[in-house]
C-alpha positions in Angstrom: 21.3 15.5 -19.7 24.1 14.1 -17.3 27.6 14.4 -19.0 29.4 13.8 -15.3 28.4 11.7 -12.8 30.7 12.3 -9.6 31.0 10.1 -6.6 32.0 11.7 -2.9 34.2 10.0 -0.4 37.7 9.7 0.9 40.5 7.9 -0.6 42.3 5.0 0.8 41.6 1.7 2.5 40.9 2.4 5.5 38.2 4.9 4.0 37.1 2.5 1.7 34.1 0.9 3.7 32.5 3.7 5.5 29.3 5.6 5.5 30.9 8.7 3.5 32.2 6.6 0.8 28.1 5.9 -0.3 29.1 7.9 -3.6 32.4 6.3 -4.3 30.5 2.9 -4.2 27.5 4.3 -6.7 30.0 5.4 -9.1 31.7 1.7 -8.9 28.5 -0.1 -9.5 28.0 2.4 -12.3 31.4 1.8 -13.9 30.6 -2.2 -13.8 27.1 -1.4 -15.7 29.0 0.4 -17.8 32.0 -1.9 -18.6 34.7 1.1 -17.9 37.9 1.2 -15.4 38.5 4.3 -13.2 42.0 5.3 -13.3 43.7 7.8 -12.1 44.0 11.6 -13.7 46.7 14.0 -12.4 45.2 16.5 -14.5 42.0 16.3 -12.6 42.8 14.7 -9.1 40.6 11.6 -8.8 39.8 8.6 -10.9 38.0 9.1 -13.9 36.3 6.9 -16.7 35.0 8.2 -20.0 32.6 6.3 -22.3 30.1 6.7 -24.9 26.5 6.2 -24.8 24.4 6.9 -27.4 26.8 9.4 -29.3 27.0 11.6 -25.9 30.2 11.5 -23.9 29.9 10.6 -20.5 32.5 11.0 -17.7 32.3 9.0 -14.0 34.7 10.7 -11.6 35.5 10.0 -7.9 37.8 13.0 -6.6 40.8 12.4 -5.0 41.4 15.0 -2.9 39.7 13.8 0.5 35.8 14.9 0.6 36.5 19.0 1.6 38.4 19.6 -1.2 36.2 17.7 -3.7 35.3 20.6 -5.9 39.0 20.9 -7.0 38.6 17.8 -8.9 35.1 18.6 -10.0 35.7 21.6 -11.3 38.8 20.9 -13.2 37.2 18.4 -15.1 34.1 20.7 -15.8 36.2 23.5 -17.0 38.2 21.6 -19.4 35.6 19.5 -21.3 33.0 23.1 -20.6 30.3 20.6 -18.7 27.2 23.0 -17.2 26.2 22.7 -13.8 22.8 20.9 -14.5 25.2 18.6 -16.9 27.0 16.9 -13.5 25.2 14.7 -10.7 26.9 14.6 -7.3 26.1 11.1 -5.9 26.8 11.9 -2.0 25.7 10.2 1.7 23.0 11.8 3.4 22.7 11.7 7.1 19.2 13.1 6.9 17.6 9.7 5.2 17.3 6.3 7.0 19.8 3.6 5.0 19.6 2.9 1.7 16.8 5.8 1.0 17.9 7.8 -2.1 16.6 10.8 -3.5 17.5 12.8 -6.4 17.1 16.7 -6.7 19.0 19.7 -8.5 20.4 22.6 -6.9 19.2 24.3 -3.1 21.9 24.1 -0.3 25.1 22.4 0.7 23.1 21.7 4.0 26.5 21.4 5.6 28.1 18.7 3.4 31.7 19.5 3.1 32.3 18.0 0.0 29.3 19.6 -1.4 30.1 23.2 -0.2 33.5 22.9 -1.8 31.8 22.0 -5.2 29.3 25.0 -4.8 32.5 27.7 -4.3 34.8 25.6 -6.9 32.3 25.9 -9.8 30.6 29.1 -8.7 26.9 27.9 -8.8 24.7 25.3 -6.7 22.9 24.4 -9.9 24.3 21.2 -10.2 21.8 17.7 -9.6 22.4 15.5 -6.5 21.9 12.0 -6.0 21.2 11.4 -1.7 22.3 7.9 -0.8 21.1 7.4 3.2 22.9 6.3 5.9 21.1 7.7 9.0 21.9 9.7 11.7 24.0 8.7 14.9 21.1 11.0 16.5 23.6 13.3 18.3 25.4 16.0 16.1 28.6 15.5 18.2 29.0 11.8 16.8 28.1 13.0 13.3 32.0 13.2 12.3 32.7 9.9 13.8 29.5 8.1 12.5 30.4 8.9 8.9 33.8 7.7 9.3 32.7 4.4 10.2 31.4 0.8 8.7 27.7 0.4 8.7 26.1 -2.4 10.3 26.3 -5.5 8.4 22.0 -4.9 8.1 22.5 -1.4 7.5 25.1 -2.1 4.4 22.5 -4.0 3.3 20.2 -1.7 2.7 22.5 1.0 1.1 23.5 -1.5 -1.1 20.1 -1.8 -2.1 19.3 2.0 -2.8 22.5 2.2 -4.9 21.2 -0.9 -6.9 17.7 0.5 -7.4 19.1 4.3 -8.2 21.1 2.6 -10.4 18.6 1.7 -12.9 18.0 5.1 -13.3 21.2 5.7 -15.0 20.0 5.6 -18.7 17.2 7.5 -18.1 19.9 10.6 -16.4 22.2 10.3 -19.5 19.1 10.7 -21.8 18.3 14.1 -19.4 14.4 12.3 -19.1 14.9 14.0 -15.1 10.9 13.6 -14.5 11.6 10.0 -15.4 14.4 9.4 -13.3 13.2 10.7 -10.2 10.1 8.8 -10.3 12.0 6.0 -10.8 14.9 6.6 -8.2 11.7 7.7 -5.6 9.3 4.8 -5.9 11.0 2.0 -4.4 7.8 -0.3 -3.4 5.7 -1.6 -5.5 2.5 -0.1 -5.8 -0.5 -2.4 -4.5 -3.2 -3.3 -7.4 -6.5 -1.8 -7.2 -8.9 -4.4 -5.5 -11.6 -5.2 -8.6 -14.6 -3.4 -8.4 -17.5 -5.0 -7.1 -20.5 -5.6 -9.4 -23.3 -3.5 -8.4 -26.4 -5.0 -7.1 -28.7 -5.3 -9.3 -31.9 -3.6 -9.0 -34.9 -5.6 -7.2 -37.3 -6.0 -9.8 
């Protein structure tokens, strides 16, 4: 089951709209399901919320500490309350999906994600769940830097927006650790077409 649910992104306003910020803005639409305020936690750099649901603590977290040094956060708050690995989903951008595509896996590689690499050496395993929010690809890995540091397109906000809200729904099914549940859930975004009726058989001449 998910104890922490983390957002990635950069502090600040003039970070506050961009493409890397996808996990900061999952973890706010999460907090208004929720009905809980992030504020901030010295102990832990970032903003943190804790509720209850359904007798299990649950902790929302958006370091502080600018994306490469997210793990400090992360794993200062995992230490102290002794969250697992397989306990905490990252919510992150991902340059590899189109816009508002999100996926959800556990463990495998940083795949050169700075905030994730920092939150594989800060809590010493790669076991932890991710939840890929897409923003596309500038198509040239020498505008990759700037591409994330910059506003989507009005059309392509649009559609992130509209993964986070359909992830979103997910959420009760993560706390509850139903994973199986949750991914299908987070993965099937259209609806699937009815089966056309059968056609009656012919009958038989006689």
């Amino acid at each position: 089951m998910i104890k922490l649910f983390v957002g990635l992104g950069n502090p600040g306003p003039e970070y506050e709209d961009t493409r890397h910020n996808a996990g900061f803005w999952w973890i706010d639409a999460l907090a208004r399901e929720l009905k809980v305020t992030l504020v901030p936690e010295r102990s832990y750099w970032g903003l943190m919320a804790r509720t209850t649901v359904n007798g299990q603590n649950v902790w929302l977290l958006q370091p502080q500490t600018f994306m490469n040094l997210s793990g400090k956060s992360v794993g200062a708050l995992a230490r102290f309350f002794k969250i697992q690995p397989d306990e905490i989903l990252v919510v992150h951008d991902e340059l590899d999906f189109e816009p508002g595509q999100v996926k959800l896996k556990r463990g495998g590689s940083h795949g050169g994600h700075n905030g994730l690499r920092d939150i594989h050496a800060q809590l010493g395993s790669a076991d932890y769940w991710r939840l890929r929010v897409g923003i596309g690809h500038p198509g040239h890995k020498g505008e990759v830097a700037n591409w994330v540091l910059k506003k989507p397109a009005p059309d392509q906000l649009k559609l992130i927006e509209d993964g986070i809200a359909h992830s979103l729904k997910a959420w009760p099914e993560l706390v509850a650790g139903q994973m199986d549940k949750a991914t299908l859930a987070i993965h099937t975004t259209k609806p699937q077409r009815p089966k056309p009726p059968r056609k009656p058989e012919p009958e038989a001449a006689q």
